[in-house]
C-alpha positions in Angstrom: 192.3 126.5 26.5 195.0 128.8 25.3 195.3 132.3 26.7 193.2 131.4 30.3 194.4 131.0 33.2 194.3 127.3 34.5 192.4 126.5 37.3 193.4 124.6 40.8 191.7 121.3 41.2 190.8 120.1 44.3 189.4 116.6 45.3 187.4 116.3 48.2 187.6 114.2 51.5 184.4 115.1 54.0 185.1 113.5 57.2 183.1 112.1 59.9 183.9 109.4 62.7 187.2 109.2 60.7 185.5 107.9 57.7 185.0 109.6 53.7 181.4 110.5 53.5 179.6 112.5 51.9 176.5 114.9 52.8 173.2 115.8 50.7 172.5 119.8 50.7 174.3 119.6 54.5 172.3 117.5 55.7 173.9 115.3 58.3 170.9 113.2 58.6 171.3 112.5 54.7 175.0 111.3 54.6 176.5 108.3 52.7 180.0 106.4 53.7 182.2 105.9 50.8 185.0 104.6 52.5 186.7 104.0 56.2 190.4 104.7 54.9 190.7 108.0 53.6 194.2 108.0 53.0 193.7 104.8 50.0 191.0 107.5 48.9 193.6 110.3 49.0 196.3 108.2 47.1 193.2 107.3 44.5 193.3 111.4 43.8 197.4 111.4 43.6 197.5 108.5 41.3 194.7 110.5 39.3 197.3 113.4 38.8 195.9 115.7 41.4 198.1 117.8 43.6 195.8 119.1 46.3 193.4 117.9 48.9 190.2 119.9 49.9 189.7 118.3 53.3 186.5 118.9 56.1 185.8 117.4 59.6 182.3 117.6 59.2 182.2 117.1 63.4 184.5 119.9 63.4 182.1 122.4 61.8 179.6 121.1 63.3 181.0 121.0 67.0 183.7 123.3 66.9 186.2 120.5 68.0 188.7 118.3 66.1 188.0 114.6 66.4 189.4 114.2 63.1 193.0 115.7 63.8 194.5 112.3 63.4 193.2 111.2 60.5 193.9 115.0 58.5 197.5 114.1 60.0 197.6 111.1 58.3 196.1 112.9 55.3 199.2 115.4 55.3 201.8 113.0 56.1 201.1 109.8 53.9 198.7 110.9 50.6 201.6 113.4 49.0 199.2 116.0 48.1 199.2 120.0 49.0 196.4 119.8 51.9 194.6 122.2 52.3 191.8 121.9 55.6 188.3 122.7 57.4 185.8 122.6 59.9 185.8 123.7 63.4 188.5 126.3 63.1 187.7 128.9 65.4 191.0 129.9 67.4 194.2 130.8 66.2 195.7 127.9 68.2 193.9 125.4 65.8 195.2 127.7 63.1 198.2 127.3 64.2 197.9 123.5 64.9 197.3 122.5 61.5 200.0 124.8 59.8 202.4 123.2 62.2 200.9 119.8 60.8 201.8 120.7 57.3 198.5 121.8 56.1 199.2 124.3 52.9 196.1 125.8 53.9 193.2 126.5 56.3 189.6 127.5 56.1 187.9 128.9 58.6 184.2 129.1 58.0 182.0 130.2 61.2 184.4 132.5 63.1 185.0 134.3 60.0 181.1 135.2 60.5 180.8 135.6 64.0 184.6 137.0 65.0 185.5 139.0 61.7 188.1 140.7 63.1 189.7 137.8 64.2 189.4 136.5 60.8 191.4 140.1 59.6 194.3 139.6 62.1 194.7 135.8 61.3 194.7 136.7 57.2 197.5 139.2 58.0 199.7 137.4 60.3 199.2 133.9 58.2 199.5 135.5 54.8 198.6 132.8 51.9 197.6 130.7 54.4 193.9 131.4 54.9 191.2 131.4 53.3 187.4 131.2 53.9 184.7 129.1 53.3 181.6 131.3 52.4 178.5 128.8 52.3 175.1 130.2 50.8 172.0 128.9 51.2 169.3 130.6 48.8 172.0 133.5 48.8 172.5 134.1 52.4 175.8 132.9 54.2 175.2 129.7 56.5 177.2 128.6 59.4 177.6 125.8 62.0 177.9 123.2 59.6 174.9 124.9 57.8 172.8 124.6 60.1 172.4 128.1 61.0 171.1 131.1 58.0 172.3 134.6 58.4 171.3 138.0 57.0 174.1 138.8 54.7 174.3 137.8 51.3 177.4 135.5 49.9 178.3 138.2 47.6 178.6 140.6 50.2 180.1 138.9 52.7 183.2 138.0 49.4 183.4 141.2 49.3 184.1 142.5 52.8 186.4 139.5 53.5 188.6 141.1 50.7 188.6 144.6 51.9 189.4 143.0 55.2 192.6 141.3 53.5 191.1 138.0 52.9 191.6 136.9 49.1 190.9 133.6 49.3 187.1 132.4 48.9 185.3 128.9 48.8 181.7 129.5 47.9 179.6 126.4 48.5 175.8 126.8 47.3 174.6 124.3 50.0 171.6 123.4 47.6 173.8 122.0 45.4 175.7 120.1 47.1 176.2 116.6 46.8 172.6 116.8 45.0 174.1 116.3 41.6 172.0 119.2 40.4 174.9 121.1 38.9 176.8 123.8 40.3 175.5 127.4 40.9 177.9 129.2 37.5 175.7 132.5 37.7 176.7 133.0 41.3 180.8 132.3 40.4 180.4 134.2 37.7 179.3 137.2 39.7 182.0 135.9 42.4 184.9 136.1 39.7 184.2 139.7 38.4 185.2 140.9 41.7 188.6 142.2 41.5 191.2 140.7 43.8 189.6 138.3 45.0 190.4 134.3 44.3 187.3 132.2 44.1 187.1 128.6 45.0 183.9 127.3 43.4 182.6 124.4 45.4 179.1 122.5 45.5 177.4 120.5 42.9 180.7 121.0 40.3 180.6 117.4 38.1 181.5 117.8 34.8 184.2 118.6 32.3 181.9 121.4 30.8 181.5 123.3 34.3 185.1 123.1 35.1 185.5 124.4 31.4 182.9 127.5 31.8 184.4 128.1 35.5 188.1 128.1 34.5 186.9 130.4 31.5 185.0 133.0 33.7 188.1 133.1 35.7 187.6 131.0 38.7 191.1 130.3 40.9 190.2 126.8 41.4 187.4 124.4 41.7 186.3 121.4 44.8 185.6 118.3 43.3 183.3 116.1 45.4 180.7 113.9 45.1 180.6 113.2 41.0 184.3 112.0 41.2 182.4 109.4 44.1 179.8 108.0 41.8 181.9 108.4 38.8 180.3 110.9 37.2 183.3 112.9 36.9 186.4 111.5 36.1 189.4 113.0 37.7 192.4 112.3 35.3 190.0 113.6 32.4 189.7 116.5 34.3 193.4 117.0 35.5 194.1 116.6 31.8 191.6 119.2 30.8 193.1 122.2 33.1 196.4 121.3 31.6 197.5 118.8 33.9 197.4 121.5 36.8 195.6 120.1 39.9 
């Protein structure tokens, strides 16, 4: 695709009870186990040709703790990718804590909704190191481990978060994912023509012809979740696609 700009890839590890799972719309009543070691899962991605590592402790955004921390450590220290991590990252300690760890990046999802100037000061005293994830459900932003619907659109939450200094956005549309529905490219596409800001498109993304279309419309990067678990999507194929940029 000469004359665009590549896009980041990023495989996905959901965590819960230290094991790689994966949830249907958010549902944490509707969750399939695709594996107890996450870090054979994490070399799978490496060997694959990827570079980076969207990881979530599901009990963290649900709970607000971090009974993952061990295995994400493991995750940084042992699968050689560029880590980048969520879920239940409220404080600055945490922040902190996984920076420390060697995390390239955190996400912080709830607090950037309930505390947003907290989420301001931590974009400006971490610069390049935060981002947030912005999860929609029919449009609105969703929190808790989406289990909670506010009154502010996706869109206009992006939008704030940049005037605020945050430039970094991963925009999950909860109803598509891990259904295998396809992901939500009108909502990106809107995403993408705002200026400044770097969208992560995340949720229902399995095939070579989305990543295509997103990386066309100008998308920073893309999660790649459940399709690369069935095998619906494969991963070298679509290292190889972006120009071998993951």
């Amino acid at each position: 695709m000469k004359g665009v700009r590549l896009m980041e890839l990023f495989p996905a590890i959901d965590l819960r009870n230290g094991q790689v799972v994966r949830l249907y719309q958010g549902d944490y009543n509707q969750m399939t186990v695709y594996s107890s070691d996450p870090v054979a899962i994490a070399k799978g991605f490496l060997e694959a040709g990827a570079t980076n590592l969207h990881v979530v402790d599901l009990d963290g955004a649900k709970e607000g703790t971090t009974p993952n921390f061990d295995t994400i450590s493991a995750l940084i220290h042992q699968s050689g990718l560029r880590v980048q991590v969520g879920g239940g990252i409220r404080t600055e300690e945490r922040i902190r804590g996984y920076l420390e760890l060697g995390a390239a990046r955190v996400i912080l999802g709830t607090v950037a909704v309930e505390n947003f100037q907290f989420t301001a000061e931590m974009a400006a005293r971490y610069p390049g190191q935060v981002a947030v994830g912005v999860d929609t459900k029919d449009g609105w932003v969703a929190t808790h481990g989406w289990t909670k619907v506010t009154q502010e659109s996706g869109e206009a939450f992006c939008r704030r978060l940049l005037e605020a200094g945050v430039d970094t956005v991963i925009c999950t549309d909860i109803s598509r994912d891990g259904a295998q529905k396809g992901t939500n490219l009108e909502l990106y596409q809107r995403l993408c023509a705002i200026r400044g800001l770097k969208v992560i498109a995340s949720g229902g993304v399995g095939s070579l012809s989305e990543l295509e279309q997103l990386t066309r419309m100008g998308a920073w990067g893309a999660i790649l979740g459940k399709a690369l678990y069935t095998g619906n999507l494969d991963l070298a194929q679509a290292v190889k696609l972006v120009g071998g940029k993951s």
